[in-house]
One Martini backbone bead per residue (centre of mass of N, CA, C, O) as a GRO file, in nm:
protein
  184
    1UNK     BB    1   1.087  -4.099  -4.587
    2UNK     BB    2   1.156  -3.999  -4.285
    3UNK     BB    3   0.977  -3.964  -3.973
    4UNK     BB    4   1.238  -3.823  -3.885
    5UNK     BB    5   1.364  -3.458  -3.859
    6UNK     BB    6   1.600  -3.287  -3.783
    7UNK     BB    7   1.548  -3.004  -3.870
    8UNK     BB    8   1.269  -2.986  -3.784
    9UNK     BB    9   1.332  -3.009  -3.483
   10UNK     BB   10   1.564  -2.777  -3.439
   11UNK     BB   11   1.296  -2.561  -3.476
   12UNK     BB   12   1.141  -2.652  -3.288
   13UNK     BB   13   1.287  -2.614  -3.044
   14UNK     BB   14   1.359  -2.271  -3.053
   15UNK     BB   15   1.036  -2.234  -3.035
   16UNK     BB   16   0.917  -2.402  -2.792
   17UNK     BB   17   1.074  -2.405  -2.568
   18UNK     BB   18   1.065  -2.098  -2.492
   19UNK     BB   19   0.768  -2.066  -2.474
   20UNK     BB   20   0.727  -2.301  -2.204
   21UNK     BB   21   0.853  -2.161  -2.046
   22UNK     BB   22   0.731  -1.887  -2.049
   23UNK     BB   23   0.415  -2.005  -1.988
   24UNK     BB   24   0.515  -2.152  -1.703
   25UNK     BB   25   0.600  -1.840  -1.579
   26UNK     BB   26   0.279  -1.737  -1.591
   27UNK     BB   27   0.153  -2.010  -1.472
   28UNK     BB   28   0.308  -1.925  -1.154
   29UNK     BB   29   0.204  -1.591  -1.134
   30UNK     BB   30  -0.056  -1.651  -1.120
   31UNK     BB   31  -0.069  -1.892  -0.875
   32UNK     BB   32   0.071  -1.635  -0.658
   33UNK     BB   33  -0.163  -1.381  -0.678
   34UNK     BB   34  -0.431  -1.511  -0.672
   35UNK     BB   35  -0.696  -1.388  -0.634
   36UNK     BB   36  -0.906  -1.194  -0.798
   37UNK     BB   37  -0.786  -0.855  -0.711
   38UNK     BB   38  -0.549  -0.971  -0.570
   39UNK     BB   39  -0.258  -0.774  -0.545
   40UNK     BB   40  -0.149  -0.864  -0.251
   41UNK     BB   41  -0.172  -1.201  -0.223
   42UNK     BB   42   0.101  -1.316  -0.319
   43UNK     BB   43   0.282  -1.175  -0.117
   44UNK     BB   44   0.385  -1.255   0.206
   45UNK     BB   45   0.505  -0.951   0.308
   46UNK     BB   46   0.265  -0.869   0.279
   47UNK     BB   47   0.005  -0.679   0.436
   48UNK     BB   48  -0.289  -0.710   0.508
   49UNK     BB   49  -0.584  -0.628   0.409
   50UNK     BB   50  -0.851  -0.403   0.590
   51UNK     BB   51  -1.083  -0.352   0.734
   52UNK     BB   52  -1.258  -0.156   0.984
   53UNK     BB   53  -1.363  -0.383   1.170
   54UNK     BB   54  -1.012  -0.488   1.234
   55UNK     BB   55  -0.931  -0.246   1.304
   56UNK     BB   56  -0.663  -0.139   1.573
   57UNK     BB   57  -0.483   0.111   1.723
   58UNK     BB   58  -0.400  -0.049   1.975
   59UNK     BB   59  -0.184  -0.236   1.807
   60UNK     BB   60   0.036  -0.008   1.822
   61UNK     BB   61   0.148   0.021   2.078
   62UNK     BB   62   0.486   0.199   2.066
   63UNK     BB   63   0.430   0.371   1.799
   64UNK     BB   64   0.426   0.534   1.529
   65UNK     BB   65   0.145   0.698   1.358
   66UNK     BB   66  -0.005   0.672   1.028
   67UNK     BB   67  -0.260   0.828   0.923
   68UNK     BB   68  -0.415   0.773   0.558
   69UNK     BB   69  -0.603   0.944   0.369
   70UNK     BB   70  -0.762   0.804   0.055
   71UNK     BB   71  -0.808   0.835  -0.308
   72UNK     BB   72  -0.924   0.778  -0.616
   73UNK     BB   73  -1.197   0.888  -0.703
   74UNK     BB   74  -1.239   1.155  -0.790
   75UNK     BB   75  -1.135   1.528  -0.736
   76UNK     BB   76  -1.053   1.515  -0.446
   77UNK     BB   77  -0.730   1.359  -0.507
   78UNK     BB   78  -0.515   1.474  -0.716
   79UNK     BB   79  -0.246   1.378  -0.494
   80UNK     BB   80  -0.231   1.057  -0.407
   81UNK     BB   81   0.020   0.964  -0.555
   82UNK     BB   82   0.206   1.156  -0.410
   83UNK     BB   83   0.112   1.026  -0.123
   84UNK     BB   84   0.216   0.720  -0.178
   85UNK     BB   85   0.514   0.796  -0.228
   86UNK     BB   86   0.539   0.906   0.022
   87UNK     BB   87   0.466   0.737   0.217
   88UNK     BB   88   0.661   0.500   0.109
   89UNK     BB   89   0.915   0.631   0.190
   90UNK     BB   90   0.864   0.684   0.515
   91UNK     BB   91   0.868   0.355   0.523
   92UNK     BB   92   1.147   0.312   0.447
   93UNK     BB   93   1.299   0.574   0.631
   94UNK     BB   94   1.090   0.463   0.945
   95UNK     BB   95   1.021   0.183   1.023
   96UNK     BB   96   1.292   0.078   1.206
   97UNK     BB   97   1.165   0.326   1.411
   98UNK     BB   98   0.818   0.248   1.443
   99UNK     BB   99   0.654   0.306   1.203
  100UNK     BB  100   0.335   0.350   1.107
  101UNK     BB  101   0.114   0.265   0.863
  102UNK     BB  102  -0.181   0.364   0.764
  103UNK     BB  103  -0.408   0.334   0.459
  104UNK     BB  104  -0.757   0.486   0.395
  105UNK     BB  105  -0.978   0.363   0.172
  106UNK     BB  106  -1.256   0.585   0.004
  107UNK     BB  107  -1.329   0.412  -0.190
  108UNK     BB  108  -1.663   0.229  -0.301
  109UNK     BB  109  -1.470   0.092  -0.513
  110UNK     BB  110  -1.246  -0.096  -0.476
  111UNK     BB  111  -1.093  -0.103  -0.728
  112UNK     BB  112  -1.020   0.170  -0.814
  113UNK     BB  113  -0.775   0.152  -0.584
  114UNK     BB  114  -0.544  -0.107  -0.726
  115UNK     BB  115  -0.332   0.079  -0.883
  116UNK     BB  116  -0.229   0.190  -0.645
  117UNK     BB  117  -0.147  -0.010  -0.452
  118UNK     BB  118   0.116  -0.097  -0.589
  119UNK     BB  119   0.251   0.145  -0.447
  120UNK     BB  120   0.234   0.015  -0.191
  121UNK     BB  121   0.393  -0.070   0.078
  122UNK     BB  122   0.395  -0.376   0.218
  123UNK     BB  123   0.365  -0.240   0.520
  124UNK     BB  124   0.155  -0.097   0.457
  125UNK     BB  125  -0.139  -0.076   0.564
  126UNK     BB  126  -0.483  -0.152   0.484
  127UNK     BB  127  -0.791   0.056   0.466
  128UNK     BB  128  -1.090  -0.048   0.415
  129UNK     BB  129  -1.381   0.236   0.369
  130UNK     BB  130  -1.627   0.260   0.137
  131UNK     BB  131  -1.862   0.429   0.344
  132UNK     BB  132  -1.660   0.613   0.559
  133UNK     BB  133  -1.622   0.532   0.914
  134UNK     BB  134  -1.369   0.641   0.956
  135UNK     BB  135  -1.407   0.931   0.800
  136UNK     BB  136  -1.584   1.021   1.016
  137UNK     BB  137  -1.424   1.013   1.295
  138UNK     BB  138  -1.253   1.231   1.181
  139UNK     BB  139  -1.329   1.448   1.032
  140UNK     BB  140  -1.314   1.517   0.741
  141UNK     BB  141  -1.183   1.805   0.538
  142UNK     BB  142  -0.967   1.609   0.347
  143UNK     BB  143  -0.806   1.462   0.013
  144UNK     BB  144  -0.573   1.401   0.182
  145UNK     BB  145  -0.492   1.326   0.500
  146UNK     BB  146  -0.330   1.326   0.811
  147UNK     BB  147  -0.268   1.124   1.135
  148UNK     BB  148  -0.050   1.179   1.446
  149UNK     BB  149   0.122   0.924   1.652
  150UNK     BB  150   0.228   0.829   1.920
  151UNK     BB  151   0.337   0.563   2.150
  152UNK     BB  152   0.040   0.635   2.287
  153UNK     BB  153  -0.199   0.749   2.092
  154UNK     BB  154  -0.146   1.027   2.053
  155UNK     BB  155  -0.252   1.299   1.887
  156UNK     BB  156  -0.021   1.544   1.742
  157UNK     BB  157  -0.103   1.533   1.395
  158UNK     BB  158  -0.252   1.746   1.118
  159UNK     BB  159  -0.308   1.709   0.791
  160UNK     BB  160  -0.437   1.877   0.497
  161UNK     BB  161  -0.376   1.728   0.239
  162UNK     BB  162  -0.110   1.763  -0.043
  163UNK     BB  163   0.199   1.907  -0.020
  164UNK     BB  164   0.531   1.928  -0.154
  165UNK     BB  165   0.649   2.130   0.039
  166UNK     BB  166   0.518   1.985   0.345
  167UNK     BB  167   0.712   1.736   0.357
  168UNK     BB  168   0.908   1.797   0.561
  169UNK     BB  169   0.749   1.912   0.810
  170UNK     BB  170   0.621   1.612   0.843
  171UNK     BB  171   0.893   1.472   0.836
  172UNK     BB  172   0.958   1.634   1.144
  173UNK     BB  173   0.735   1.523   1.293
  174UNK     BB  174   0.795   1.209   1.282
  175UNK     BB  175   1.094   1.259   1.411
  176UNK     BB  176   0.966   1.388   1.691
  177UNK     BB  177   0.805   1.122   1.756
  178UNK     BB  178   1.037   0.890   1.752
  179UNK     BB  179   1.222   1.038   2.005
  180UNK     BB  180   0.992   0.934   2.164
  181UNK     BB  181   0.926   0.782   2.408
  182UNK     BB  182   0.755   0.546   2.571
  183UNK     BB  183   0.557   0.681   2.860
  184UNK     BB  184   0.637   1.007   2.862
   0.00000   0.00000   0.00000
């Protein structure tokens, strides 16, 4: 009986070599996504998350922003998903025209976040709020809120709520607000 089986190599091969790959293929991905919990973190495209405490409105002058507060947790933000559907969508439509989108997470853990996250555009800022400091300073009405600024930095319009019938409205306050010059 020889020490070397040519048939049983040959189905060996069949199955271990794809496996190898498989599994090679998969600790590639794993070493490109980061640290664990960073969503965002392999991808070298995206916009880092920011805390509050980093975030600073006066670094977009020149730009129309659109801050957007929502949440994943508890009842408030029934519309969340369809809010950052929509925002991703404003970020792929006008972002080369000077559009930031900032979005602010007021989940108290940010985990909660995590699945939403997945879904915001590589570009658009992302900014963890867990205390609520920055949904103060806006005095939120409800979420999501929705706050467009020219490329002044003046604030021009304040959104509360995502009715999706009201995108429309909302998409043409963005694109009146991209037609003005900045330091008009």
């Amino acid at each position: 009986m020889p020490f070397f089986n040519l048939e049983k190599f040959a189905m060996f091969r069949k199955i271990i070599i794809p496996l190898l790959v498989v599994l090679i293929t998969m600790v590639g991905a794993l070493a490109l996504a980061g640290p664990e919990g960073s969503v965002r973190g392999g991808d070298r495209d995206r916009t880092p998350v920011l805390s509050v405490k980093d975030f600073n409105l006066q670094a977009y002058e020149g730009k129309v922003v659109l801050i957007g507060f929502w949440q994943r947790q508890g009842p408030q933000c029934e519309d969340c998903e369809a809010y950052i559907s929509w925002l991703t969508r404003m970020q792929e439509s006008h972002g080369k025209e000077g559009l930031v989108i900032v979005a602010v997470n007021q989940d108290q853990v940010e985990t909660a976040a995590l699945d939403l996250m997945k879904l915001i555009h590589p570009r658009i800022q992302v900014v963890m709020d867990p205390t609520g400091k920055m949904g103060s300073r806006y005095e939120l009405e409800g979420i999501p809120s929705s706050y467009m600024y020219d490329r002044n930095l003046n604030m021009q319009a304040k959104f509360v709520g995502f009715v999706p019938e009201e995108t429309e409205a909302m998409e043409k306050e963005i694109v009146k607000l991209l037609k003005k010059k900045y330091k008009d």
